[in-house]
Backbone as JSON, one array per atom type, in Angstrom:
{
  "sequence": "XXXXXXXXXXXXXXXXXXXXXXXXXXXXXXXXXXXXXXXXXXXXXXXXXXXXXXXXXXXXXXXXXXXXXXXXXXXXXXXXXXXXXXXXXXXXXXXXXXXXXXXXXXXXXXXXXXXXXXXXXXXXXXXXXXXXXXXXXXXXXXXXXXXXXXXXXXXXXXXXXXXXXXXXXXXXXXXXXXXXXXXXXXXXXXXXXXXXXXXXXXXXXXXXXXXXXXXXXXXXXXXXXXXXXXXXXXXXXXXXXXXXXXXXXXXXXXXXXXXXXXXXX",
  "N": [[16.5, 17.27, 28.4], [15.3, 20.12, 27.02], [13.58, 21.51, 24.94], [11.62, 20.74, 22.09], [11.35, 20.71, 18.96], [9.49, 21.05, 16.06], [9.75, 20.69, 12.52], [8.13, 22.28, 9.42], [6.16, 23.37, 6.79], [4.25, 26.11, 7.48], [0.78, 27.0, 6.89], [-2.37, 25.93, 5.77], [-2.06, 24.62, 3.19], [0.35, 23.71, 2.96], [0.12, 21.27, 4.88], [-0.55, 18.56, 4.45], [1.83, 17.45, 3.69], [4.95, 15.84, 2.96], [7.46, 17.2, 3.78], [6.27, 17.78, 6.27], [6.66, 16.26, 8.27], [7.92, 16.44, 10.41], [6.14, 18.54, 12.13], [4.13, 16.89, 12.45], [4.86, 15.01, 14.39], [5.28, 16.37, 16.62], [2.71, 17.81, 16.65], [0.96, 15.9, 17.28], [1.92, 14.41, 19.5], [1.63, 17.1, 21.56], [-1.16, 16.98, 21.21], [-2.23, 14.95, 22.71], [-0.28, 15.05, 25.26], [-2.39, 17.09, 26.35], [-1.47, 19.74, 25.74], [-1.34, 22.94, 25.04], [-0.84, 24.44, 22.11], [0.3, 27.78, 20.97], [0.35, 31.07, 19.39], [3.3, 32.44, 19.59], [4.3, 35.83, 18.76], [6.43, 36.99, 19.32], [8.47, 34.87, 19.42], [8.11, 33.84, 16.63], [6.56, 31.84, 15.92], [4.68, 28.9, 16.79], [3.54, 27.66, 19.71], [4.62, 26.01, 23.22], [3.73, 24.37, 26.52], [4.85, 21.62, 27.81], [3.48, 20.32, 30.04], [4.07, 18.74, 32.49], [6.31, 18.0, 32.22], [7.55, 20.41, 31.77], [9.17, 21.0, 29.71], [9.38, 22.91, 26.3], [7.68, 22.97, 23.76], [7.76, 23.85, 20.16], [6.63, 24.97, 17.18], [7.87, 26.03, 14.68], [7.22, 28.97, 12.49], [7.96, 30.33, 10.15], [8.8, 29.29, 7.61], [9.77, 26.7, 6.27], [12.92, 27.08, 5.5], [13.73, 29.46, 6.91], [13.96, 28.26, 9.79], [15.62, 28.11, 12.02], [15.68, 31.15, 13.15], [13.14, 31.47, 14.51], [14.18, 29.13, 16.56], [16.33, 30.0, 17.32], [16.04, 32.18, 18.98], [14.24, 31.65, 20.86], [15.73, 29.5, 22.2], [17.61, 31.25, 23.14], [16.93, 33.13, 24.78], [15.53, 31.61, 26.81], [17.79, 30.44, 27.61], [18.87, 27.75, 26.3], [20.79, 25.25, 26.38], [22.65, 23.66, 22.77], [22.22, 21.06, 23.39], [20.46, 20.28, 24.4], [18.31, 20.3, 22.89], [16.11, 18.73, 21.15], [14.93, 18.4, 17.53], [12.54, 17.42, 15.39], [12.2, 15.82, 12.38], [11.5, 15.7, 8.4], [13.21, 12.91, 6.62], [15.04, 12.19, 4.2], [16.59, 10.17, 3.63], [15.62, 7.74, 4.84], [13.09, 5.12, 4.52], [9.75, 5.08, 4.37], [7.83, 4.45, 7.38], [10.35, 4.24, 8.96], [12.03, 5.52, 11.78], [14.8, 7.29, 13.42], [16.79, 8.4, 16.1], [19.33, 10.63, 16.78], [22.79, 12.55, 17.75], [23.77, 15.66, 16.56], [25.84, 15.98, 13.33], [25.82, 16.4, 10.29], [23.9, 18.39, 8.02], [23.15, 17.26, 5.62], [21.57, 18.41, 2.83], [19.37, 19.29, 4.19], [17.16, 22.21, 4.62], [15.66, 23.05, 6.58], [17.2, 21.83, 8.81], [20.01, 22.67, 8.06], [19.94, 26.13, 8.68], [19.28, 26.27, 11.18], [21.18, 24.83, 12.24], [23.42, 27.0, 11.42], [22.23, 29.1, 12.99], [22.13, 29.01, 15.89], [24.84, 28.06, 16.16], [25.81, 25.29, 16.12], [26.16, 21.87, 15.91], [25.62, 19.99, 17.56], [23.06, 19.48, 18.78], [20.01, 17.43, 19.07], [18.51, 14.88, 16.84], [15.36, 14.03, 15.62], [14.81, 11.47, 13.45], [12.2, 11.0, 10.87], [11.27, 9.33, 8.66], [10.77, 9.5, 5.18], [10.9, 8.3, 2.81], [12.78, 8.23, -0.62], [12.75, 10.18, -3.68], [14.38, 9.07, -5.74], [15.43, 10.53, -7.62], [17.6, 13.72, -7.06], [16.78, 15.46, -8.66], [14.42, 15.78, -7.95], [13.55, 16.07, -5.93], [12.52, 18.43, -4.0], [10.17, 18.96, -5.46], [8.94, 16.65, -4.06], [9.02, 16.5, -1.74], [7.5, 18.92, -1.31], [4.56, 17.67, -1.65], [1.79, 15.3, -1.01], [2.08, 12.27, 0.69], [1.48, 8.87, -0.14], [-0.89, 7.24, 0.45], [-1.23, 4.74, 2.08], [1.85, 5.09, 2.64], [1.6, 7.88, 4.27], [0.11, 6.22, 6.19], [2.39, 4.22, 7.07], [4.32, 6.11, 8.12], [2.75, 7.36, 9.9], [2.9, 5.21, 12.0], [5.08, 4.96, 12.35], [5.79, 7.54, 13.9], [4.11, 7.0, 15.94], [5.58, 5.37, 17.01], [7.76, 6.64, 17.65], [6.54, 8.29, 19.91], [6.49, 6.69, 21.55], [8.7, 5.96, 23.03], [9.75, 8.59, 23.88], [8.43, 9.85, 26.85], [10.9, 8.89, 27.59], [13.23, 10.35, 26.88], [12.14, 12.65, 27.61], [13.01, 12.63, 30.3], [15.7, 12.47, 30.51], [17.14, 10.1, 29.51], [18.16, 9.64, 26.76], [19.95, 7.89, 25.26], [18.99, 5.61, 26.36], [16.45, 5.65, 24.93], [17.3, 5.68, 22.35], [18.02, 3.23, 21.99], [16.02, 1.81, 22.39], [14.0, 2.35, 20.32], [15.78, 1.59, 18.44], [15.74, -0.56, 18.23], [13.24, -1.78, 17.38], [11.51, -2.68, 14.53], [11.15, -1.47, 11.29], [8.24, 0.31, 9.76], [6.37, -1.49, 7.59], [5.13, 0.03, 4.24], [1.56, -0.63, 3.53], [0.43, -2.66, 0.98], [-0.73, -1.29, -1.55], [-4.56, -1.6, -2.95], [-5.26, -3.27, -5.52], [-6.47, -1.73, -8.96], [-9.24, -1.98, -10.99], [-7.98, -1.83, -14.7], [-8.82, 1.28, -16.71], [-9.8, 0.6, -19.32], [-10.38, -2.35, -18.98], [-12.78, -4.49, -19.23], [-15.55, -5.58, -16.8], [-16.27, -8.84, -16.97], [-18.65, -10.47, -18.73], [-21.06, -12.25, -16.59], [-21.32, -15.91, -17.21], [-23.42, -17.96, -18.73], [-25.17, -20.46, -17.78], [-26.19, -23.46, -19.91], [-29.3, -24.83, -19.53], [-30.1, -28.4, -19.82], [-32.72, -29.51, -21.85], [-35.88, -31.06, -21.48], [-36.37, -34.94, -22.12], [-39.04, -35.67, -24.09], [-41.39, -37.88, -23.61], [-42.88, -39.05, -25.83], [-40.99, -39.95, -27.47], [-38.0, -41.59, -28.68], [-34.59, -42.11, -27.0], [-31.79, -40.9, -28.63], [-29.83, -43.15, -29.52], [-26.36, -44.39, -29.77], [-24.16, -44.73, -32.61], [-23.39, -47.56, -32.94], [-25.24, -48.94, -31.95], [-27.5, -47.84, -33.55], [-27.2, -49.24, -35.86], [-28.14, -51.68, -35.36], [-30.4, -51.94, -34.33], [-31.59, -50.86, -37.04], [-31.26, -53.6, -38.36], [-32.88, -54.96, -37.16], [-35.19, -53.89, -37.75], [-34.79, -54.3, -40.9], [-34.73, -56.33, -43.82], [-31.46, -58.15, -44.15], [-29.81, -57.21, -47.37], [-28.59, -59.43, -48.51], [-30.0, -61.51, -48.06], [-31.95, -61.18, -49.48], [-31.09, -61.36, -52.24], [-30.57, -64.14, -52.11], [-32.49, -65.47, -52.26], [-33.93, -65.31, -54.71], [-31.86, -66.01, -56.8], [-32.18, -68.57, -56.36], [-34.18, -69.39, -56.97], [-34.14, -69.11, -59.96], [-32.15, -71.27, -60.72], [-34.19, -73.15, -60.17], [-35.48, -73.76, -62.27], [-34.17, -74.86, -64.08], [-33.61, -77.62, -62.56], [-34.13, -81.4, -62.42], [-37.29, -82.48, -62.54], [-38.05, -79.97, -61.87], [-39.96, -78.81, -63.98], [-42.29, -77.38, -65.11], [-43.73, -78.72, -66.98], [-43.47, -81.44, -67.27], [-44.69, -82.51, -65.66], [-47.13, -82.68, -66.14]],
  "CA": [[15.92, 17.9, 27.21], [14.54, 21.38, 27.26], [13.26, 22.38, 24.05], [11.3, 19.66, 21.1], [11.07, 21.44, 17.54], [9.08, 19.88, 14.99], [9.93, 21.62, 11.5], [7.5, 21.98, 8.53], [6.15, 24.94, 6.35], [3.35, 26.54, 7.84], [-0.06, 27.16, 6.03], [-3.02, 24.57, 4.79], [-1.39, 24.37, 1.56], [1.83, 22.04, 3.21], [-0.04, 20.5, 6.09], [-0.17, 17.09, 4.43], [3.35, 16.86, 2.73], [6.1, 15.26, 3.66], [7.98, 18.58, 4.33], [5.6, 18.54, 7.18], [6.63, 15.35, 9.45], [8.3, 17.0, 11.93], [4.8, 19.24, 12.58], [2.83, 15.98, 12.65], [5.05, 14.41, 15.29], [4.94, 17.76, 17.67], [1.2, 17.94, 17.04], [0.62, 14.67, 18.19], [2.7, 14.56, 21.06], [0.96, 18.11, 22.25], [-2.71, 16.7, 21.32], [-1.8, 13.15, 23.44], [-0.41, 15.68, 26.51], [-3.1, 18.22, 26.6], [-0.58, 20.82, 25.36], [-1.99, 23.8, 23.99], [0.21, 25.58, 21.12], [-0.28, 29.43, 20.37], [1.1, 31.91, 18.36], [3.68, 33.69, 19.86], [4.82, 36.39, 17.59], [7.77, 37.52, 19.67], [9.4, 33.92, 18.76], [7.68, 33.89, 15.23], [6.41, 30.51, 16.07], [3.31, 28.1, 17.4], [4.94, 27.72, 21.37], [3.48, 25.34, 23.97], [5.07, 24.2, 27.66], [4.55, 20.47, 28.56], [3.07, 20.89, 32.0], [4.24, 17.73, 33.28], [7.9, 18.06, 32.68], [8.28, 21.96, 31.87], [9.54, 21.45, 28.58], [8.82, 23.42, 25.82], [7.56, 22.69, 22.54], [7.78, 24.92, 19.52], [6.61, 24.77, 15.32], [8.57, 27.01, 13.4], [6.25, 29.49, 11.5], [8.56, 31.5, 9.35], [8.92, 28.39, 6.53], [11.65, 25.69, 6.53], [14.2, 27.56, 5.12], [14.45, 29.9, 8.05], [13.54, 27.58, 10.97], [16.93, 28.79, 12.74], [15.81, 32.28, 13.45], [12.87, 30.74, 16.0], [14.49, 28.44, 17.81], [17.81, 30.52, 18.33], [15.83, 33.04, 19.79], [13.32, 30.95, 22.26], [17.07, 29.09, 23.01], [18.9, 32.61, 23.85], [16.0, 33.76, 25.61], [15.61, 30.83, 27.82], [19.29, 29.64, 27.82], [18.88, 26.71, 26.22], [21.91, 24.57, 25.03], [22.15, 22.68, 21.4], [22.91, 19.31, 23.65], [19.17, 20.65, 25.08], [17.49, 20.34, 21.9], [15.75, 18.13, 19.9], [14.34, 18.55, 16.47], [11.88, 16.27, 14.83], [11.94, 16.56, 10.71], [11.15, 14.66, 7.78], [14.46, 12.48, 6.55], [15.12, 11.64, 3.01], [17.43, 8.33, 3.35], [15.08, 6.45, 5.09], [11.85, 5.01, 3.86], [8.03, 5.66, 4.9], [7.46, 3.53, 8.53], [11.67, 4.34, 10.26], [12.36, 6.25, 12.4], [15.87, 6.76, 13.88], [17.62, 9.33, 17.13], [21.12, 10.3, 17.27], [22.92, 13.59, 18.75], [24.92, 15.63, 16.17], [25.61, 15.39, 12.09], [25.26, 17.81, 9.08], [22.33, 18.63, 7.92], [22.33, 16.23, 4.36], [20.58, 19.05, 2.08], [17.85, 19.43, 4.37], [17.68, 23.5, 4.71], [15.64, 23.54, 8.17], [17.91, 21.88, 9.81], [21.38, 23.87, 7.75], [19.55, 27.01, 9.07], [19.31, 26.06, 12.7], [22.97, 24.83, 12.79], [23.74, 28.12, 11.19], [21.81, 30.22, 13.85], [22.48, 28.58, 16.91], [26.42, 28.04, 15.86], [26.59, 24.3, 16.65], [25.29, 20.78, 15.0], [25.56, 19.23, 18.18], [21.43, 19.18, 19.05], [19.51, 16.1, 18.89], [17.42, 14.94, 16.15], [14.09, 12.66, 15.52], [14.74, 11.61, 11.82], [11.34, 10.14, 10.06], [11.46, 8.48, 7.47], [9.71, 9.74, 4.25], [11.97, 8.33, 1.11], [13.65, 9.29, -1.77], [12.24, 10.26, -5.32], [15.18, 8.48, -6.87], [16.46, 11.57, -8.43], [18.04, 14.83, -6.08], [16.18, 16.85, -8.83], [12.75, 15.39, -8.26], [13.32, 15.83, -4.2], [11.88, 19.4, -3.76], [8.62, 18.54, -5.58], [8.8, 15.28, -3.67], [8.47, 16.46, -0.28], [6.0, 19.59, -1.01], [3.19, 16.36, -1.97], [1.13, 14.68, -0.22], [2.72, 10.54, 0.4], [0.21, 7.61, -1.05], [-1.92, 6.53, 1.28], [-0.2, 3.52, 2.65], [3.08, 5.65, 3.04], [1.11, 8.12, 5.45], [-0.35, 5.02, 7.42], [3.54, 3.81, 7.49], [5.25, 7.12, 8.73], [1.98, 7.72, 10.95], [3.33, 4.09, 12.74], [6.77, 5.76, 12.94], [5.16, 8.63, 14.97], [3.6, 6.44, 16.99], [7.42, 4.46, 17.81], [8.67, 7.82, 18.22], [6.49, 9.34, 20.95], [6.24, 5.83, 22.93], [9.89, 6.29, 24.28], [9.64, 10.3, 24.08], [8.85, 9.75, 28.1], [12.59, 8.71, 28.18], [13.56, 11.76, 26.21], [12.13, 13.7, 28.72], [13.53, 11.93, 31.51], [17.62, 12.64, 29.66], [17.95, 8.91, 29.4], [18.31, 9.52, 25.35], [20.56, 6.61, 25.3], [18.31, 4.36, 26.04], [15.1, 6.15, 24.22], [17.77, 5.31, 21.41], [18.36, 1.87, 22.14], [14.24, 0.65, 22.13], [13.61, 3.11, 19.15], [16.09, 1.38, 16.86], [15.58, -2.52, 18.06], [12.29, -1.7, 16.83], [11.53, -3.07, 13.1], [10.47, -0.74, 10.68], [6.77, -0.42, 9.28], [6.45, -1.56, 5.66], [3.86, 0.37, 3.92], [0.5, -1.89, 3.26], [0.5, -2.86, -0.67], [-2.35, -0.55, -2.18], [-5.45, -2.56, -3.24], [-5.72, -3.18, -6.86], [-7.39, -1.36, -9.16], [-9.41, -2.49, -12.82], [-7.79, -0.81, -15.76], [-10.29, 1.35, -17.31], [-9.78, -0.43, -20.37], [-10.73, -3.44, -18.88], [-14.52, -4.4, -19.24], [-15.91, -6.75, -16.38], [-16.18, -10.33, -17.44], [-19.8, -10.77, -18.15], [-21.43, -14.08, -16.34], [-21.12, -17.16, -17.9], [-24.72, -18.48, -18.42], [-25.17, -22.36, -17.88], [-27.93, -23.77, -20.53], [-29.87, -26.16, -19.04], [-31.11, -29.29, -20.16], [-34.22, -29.45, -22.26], [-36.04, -32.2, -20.93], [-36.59, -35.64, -23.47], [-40.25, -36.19, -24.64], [-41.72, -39.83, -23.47], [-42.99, -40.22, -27.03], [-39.47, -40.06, -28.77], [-36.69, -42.23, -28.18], [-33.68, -41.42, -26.69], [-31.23, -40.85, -29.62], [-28.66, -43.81, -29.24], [-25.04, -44.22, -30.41], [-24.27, -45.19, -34.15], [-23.59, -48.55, -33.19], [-27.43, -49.41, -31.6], [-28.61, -47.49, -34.45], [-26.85, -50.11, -36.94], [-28.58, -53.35, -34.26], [-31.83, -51.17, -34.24], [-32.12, -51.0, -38.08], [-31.18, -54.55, -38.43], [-34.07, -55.76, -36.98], [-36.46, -53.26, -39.21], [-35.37, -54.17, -42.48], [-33.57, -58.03, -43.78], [-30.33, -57.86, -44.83], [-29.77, -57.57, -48.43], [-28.11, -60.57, -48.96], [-30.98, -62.62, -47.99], [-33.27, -61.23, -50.92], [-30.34, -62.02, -53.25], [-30.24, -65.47, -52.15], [-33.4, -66.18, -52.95], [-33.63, -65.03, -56.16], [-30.8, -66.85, -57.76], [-32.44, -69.89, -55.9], [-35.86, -69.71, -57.95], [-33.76, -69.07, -61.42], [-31.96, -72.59, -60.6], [-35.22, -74.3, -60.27], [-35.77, -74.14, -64.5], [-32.57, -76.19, -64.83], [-33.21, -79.29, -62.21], [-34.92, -82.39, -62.83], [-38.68, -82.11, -61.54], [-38.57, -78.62, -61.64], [-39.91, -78.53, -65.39], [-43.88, -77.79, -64.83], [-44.61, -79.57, -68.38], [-42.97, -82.84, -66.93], [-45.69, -82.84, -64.56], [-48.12, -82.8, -67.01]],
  "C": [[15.01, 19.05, 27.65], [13.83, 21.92, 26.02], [13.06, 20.85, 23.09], [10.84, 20.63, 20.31], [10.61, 20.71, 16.68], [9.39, 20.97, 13.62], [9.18, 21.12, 10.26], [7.34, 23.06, 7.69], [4.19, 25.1, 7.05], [2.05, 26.93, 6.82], [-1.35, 25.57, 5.75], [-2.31, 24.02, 3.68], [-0.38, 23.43, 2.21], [1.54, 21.35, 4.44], [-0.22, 19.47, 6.28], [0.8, 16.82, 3.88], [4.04, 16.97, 3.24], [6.77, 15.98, 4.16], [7.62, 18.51, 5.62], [5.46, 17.2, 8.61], [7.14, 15.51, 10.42], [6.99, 17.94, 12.44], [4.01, 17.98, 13.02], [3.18, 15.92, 14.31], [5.24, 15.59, 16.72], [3.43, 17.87, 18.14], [0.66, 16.73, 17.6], [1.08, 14.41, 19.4], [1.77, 15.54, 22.13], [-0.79, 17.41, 22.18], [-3.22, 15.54, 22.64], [-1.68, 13.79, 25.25], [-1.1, 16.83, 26.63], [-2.34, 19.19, 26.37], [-0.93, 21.64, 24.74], [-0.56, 24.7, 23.32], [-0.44, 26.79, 20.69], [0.97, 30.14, 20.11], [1.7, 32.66, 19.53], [4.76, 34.68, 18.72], [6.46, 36.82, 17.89], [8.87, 36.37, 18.88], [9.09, 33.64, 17.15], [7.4, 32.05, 15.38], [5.05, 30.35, 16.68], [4.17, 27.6, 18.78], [4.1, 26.6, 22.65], [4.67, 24.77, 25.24], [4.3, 22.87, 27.67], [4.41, 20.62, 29.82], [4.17, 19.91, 32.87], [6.17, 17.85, 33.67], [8.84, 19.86, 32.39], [9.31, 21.97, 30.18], [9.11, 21.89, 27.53], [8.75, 23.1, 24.37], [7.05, 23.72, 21.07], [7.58, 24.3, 17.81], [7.03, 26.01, 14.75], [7.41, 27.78, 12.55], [6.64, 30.44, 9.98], [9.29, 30.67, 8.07], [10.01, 27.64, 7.13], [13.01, 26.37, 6.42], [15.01, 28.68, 6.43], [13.55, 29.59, 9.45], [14.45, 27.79, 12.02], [16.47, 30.02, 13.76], [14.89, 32.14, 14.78], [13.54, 29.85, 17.05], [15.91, 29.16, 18.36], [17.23, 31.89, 19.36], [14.97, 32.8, 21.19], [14.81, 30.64, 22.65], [17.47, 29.81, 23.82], [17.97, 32.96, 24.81], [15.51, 32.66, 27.05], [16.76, 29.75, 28.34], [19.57, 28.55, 27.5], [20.34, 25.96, 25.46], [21.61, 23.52, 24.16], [22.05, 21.59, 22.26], [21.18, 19.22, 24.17], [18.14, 20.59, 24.09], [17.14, 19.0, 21.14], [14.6, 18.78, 18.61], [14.07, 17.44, 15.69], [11.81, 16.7, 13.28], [11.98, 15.22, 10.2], [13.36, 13.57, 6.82], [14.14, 11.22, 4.94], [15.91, 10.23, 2.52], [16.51, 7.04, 4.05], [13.51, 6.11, 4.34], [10.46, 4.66, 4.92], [8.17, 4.37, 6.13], [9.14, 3.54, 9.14], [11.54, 5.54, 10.8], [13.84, 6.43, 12.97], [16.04, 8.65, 15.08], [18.59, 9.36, 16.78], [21.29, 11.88, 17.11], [23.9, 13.98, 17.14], [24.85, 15.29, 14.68], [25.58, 16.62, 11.26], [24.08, 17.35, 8.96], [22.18, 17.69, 6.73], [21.77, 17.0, 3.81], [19.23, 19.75, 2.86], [17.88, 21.34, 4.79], [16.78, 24.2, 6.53], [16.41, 23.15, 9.35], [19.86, 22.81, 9.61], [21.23, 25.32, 8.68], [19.28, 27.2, 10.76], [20.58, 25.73, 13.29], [23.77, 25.9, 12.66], [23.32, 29.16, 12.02], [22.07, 29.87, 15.6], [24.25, 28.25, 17.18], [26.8, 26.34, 16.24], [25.4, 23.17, 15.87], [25.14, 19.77, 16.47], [24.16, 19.24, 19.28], [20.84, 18.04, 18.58], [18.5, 15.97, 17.41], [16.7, 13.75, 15.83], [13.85, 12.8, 14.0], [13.44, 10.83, 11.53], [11.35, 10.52, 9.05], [10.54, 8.63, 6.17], [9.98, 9.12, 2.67], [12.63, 9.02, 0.23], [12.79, 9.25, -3.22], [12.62, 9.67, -6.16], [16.01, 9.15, -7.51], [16.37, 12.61, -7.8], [17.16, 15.84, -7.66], [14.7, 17.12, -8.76], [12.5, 15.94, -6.8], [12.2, 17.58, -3.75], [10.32, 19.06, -4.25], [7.99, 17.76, -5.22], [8.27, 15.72, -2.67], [7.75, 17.92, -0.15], [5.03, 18.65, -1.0], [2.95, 15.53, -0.68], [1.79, 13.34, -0.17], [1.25, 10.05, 0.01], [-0.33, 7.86, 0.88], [-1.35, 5.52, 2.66], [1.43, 4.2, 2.93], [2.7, 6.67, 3.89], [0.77, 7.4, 6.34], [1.15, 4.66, 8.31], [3.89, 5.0, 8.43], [4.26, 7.78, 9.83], [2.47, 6.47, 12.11], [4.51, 4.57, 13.35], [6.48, 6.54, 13.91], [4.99, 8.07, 16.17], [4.7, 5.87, 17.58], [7.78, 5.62, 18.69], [8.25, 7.8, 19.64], [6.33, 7.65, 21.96], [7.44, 5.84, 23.64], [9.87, 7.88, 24.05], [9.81, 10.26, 25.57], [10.42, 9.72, 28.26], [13.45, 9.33, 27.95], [13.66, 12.56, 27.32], [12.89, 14.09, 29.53], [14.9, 11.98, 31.2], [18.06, 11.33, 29.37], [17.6, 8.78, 27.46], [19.0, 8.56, 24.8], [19.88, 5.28, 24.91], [16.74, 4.5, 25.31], [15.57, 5.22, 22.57], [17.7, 3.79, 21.14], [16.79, 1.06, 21.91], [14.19, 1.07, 21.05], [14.2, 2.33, 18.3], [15.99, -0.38, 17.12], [13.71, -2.48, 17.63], [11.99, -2.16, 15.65], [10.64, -1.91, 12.66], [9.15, -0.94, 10.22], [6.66, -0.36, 7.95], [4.82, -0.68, 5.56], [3.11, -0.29, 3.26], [0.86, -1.69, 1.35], [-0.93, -2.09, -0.77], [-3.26, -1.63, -2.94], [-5.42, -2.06, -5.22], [-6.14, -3.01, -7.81], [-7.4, -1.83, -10.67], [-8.61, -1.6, -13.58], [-9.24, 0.03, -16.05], [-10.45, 0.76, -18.81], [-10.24, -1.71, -20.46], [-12.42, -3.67, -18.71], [-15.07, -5.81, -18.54], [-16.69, -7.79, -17.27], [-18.16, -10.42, -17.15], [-20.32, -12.12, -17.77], [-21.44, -15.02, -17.36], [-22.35, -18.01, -17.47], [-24.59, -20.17, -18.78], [-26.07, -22.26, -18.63], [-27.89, -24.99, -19.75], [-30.12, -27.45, -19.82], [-32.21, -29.45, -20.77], [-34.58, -31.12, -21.95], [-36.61, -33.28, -22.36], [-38.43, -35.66, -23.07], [-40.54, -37.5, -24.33], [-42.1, -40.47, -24.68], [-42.1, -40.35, -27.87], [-38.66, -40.42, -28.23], [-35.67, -41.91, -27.98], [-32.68, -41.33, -27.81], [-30.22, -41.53, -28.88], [-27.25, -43.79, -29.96], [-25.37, -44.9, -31.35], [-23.93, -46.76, -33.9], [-24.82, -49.34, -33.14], [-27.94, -48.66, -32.79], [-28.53, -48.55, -35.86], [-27.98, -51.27, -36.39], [-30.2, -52.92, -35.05], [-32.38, -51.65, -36.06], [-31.78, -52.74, -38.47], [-32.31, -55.65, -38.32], [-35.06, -55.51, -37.72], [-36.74, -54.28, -39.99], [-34.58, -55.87, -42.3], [-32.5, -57.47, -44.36], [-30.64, -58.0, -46.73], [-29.18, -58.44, -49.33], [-29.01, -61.7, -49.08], [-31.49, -62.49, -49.41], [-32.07, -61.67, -51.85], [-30.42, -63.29, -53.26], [-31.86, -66.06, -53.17], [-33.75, -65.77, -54.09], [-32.88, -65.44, -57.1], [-31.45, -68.36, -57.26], [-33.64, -70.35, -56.99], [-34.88, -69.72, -59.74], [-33.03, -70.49, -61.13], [-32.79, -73.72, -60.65], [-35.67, -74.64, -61.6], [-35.04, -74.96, -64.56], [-32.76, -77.79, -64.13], [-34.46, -79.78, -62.32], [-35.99, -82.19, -61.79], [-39.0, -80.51, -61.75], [-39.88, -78.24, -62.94], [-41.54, -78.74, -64.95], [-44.48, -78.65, -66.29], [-44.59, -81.2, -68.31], [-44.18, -83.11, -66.31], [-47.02, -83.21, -65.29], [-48.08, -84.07, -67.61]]
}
């Protein structure tokens, strides 16, 4: 391998959107090997040499659409062949945390890499697909991958990065084979579930106040159940059967013998 292209659109304005995952994984790589990138205008690009192994690393500056016109001219100018190339870009079939290698392919819609097969004359250059998703609908995809990803789908496709450049060494080294072979027994990284947020409609739950106890009084009795209160009054008052009794008992005493106070007399 002689030549690693990362392809994005140049500017602040697209330096966090998805468009722009082939730039990440270049800039990280170069930040990791002390690699300084600078403008050279001759190639219309950001240009940098890996010290260690002499290969050269290049960001496209002249937008996605014509990402071709740099690298066929660093290529011609330093003889490089497509089989000599890789290009790192963002890849719409897979989802946020894959990554995948392989040599060779159309381009799939994507227009920095149409434009590089079109300027160089051949599809047979390597490429480092990450994984950004799909919108769901081919007419949503352009406004898809100018935007920024969630949160948790940058964390994911920042994990991918990280897969990538740990066999990169073996890139270097031409054993692409087997760079291939760790890279894809790898498991993909799911992106974390985003934390939950209140509606704003929803209005926290205010506490739930315990009442206490009011404590009983020693001079008032404990209020008992309705049956002790039947026992209780029982003892008060007499039943009212008693006073009946005796009362029909004294009107019986006029009628029996002895009772009659005049007898007595």
């Amino acid at each position: 391998m002689k030549l690693i292209v990362g392809l994005g659109n140049p500017g602040d304005r697209y330096a966090a959107t998805r468009h722009n995952a082939g730039f990440w994984l270049v800039e990280r790589f170069a930040a990791e090997s002390h690699t300084t990138l600078r403008k050279d205008a001759k190639f219309e690009a950001l240009v940098g040499r890996h010290e260690a192994s002499g290969i050269w690393l290049m960001l496209p500056q002249s937008h996605m659409n014509l990402s071709g016109k740099p690298v066929q001219m660093l290529a011609s100018f330093f003889r490089i062949a497509p089989a000599d190339i890789l290009v790192a870009h963002d890849e719409l079939d897979f989802p946020p945390g894959t990554v995948r290698m392989k040599q060779g392919g159309g381009a799939a819609g994507h227009n920095g890499l149409k434009d590089i097969s079109a300027r160089i004359a051949s599809h047979e250059y390597w490429r480092l697909r990450i994984g950004i998703g799909h919108p769901g609908d081919r007419r949503l995809v352009t406004d898809y991958v100018l935007h920024k990803p969630a949160l948790e789908e940058r964390a994911a496709i920042d994990a991918a990065i990280g897969q990538a450049l740990e066999v990169l060494p073996l890139v270097l080294a031409g054993d692409q084979q087997g760079a291939m072979l760790k890279l894809h027994s790898r498991q993909p990284v799911e992106p974390a579930a985003p934390p939950e947020k209140p509606r704003k409609s929803e209005k926290p739950e205010a506490p739930v106040k315990v009442a206490r106890a009011e404590p009983v009084e020693k001079s008032k009795p404990a209020a008992k159940s309705g049956k002790s209160d039947k026992a209780e009054a029982g003892k008060a008052e007499p039943p009212a059967e008693a006073g009946k009794a005796g009362g029909f008992g004294s009107f019986l005493k006029k009628f029996l013998p002895g009772s009659d106070p005049a007898r007595k007399k």
